[in-house]
C-alpha positions as CSV (number, residue, x, y, z in Angstrom):
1,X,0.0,0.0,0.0
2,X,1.6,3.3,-1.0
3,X,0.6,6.9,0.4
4,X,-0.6,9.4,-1.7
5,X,2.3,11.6,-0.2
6,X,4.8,8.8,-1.5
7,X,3.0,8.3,-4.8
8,X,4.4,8.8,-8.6
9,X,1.4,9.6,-10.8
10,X,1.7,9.8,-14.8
11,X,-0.4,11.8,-17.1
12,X,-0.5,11.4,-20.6
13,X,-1.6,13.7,-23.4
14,X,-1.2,15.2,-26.6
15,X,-2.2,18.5,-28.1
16,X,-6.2,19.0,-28.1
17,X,-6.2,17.3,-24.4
18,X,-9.6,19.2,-22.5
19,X,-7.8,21.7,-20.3
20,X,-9.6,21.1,-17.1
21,X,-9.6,17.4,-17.4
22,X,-5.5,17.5,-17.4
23,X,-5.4,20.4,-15.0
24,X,-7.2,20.0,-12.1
25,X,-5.7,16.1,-11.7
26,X,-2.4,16.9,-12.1
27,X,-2.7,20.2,-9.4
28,X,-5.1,18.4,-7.1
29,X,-2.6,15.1,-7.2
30,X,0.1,17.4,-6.5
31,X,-1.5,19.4,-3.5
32,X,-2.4,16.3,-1.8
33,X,1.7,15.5,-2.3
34,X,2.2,12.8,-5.0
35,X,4.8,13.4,-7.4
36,X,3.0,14.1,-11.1
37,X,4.4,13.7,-14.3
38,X,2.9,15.0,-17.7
39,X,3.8,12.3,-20.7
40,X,3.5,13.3,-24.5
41,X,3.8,11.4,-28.0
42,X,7.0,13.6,-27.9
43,X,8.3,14.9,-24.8
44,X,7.4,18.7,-26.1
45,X,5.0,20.7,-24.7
46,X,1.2,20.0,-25.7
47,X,-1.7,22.1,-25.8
48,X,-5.4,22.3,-24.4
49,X,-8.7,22.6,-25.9
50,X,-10.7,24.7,-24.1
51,X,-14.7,25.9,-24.4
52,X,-14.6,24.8,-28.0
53,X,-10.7,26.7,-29.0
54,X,-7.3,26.1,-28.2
55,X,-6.3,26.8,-24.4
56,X,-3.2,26.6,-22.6
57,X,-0.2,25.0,-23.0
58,X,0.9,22.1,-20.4
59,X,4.7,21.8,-19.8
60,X,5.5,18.2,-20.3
61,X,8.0,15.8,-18.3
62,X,9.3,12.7,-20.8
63,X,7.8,11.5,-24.0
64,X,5.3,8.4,-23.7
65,X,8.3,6.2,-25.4
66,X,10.8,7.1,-22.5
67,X,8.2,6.2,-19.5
68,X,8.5,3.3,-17.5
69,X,4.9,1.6,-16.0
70,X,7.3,0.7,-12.8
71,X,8.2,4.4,-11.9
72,X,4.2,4.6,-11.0
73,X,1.4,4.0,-8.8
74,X,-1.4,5.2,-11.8
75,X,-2.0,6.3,-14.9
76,X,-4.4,9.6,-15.4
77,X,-6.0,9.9,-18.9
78,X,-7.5,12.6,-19.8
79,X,-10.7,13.4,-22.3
80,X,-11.1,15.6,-24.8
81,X,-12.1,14.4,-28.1
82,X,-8.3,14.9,-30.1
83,X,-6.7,13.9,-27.4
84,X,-7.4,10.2,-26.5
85,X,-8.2,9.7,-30.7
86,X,-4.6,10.3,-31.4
87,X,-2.9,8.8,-28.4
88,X,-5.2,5.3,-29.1
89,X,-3.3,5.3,-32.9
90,X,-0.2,5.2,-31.3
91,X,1.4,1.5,-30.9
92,X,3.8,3.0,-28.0
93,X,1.3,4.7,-25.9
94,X,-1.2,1.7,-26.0
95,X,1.6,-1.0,-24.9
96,X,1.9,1.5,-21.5
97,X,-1.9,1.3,-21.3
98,X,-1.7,-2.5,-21.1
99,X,1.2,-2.5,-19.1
100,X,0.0,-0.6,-16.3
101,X,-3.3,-2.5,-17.2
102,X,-1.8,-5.5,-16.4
103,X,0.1,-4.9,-13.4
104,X,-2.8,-4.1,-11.4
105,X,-1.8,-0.5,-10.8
106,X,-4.8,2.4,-11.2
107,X,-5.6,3.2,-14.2
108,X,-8.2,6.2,-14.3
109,X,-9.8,7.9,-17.3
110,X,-12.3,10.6,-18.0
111,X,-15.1,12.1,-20.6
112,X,-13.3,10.4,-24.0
113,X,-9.7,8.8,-22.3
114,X,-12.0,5.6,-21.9
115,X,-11.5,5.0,-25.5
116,X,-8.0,3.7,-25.0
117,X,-8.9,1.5,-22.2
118,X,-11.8,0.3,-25.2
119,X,-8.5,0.3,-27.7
120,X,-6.9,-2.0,-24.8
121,X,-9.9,-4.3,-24.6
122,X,-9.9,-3.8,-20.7
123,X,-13.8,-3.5,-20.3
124,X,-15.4,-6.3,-21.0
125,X,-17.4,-7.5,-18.2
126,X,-16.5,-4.2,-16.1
127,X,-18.6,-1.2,-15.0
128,X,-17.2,2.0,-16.8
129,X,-18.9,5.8,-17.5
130,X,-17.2,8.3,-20.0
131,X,-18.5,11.2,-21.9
132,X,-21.9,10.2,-23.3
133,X,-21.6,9.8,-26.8
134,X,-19.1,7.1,-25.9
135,X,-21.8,4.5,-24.6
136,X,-22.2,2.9,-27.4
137,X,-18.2,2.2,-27.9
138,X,-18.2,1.4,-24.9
139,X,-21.0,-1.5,-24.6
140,X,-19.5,-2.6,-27.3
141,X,-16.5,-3.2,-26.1
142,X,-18.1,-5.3,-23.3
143,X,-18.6,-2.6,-20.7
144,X,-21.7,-2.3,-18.5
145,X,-22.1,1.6,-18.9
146,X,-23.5,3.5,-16.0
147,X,-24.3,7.3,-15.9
148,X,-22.1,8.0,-12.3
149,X,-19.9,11.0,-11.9
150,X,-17.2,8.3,-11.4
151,X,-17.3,4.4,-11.7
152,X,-14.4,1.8,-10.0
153,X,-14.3,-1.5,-10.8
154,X,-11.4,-3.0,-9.4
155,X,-8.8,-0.3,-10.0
156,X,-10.0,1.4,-13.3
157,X,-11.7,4.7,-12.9
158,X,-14.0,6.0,-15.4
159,X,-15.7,9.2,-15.3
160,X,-17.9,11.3,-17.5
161,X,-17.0,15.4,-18.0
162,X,-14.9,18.1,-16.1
163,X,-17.9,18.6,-13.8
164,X,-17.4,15.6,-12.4
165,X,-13.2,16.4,-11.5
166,X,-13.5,16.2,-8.1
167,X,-14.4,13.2,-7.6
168,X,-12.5,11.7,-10.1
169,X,-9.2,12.8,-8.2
170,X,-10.8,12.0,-4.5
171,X,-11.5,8.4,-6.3
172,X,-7.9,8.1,-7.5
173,X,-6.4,9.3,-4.2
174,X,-8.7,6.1,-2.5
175,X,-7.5,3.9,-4.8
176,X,-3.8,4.6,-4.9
177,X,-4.4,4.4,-0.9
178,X,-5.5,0.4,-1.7
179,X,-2.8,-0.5,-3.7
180,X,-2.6,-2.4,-6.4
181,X,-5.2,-4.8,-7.5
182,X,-5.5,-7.9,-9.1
183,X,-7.2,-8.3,-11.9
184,X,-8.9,-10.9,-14.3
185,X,-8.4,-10.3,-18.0
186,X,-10.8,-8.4,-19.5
C-alpha cells in the first residue's frame, strides 16, 4: 500500500487534451503530495482545448516512449475528443496502457480517455462511465455503462466530463491508498 504523499502519478496527453480534465488532476494530485508527471507522443510541450478553442499550454516531463509503467502507482487519462483519438493510434502509448493494465496499478480515465482503455480491450465484463456519446463504444466493447460522476471497478476509474473532476481525483487518491489490485483479463 503506497501513500498518496509517496505516490508517482503519470499523465498522458497530446495537443487538443480538455484543459480542465488534465489540469485539475495533475494540481489536485500534486497538492495532496504525490509526485505528477505530464507524458506526451513527444516529450514537447502540448496544448489544451478549451470551451470549443485552443487553451493553454501544459509543460511536459518525458515522451510516452521514454516512461517506465514501474516508476508509477497510476496512470491519469484525460478526455477531450483529439486527445485520446490520437494517443489510441499510437502503438507505443497503448503497450503502456496495457502495461499498467496488467500490473494491477490504477488506471483512471475521463469524458473520452475511456477509449483507450476500449482500444486495450480492458472493459469487458467491467462497469465503466465516459463522456456520453461514448456508450455505445463502450458497450460494445463489453462494458456495463453507467451514468455516475465516477465508476471503479477494481482499480479502473471512469468518469464522464470536467464537472465531475472532483471526484475523479478523490477516487484516485482512494484507490492509490489500496494499492494495487488484481485483476482478471478483461
Amino acid at each position: 500500500m503506497t501513500g498518496i504523499t509517496q505516490s508517482r502519478i503519470l499523465i498522458i496527453a497530446t495537443n487538443g487534451f480538455e484543459q480542465s480534465e488534465l489540469e485539475v488532476p495533475r494540481d489536485k494530485l500534486k497538492a495532496a503530495g504525490a509526485v505528477v508527471r505530464i507524458a506526451s507522443l513527444d516529450g514537447k510541450d502540448i496544448r489544451g482545448w478549451q470551451k470549443g478553442d485552443w487553451g493553454d499550454t501544459a509543460s511536459v516531463d518525458l515522451a510516452i516512449k521514454d516512461a517506465q509503467e514501474s516508476d508509477y502507482q497510476a496512470l491519469v487519462i484525460p478526455g477531450g475528443v483529439m486527445n485520446p483519438d490520437k494517443l489510441r493510434q499510437d502503438a507505443g502509448t497503448m503497450a503502456l496502457v496495457k502495461r499498467f493494465l496488467s500490473s494491477g496499478k490504477i488506471v483512471a480515465a475521463v469524458c473520452h480517455g475511456p477509449w483507450l482503455l476500449v482500444e486495450a480491450d480492458a472493459l469487458r465484463g467491467r462497469q465503466a462511465t465516459s463522456w456520453p456519446s461514448l456508450k455505445t463504444d463502450m458497450e460494445n466493447a463489453g462494458a456495463e455503462w453507467v451514468d455516475q460522476e465516477v465508476v471503479v471497478d477494481n482499480g479502473i476509474i471512469t468518469s464522464r466530463k470536467p464537472d465531475d473532476l472532483n471526484a475523479f481525483v478523490t477516487k484516485i487518491i482512494e484507490e492509490i491508498e489500496e494499492g494495487k489490485h488484481r485483476r482478471r483479463a478483461a
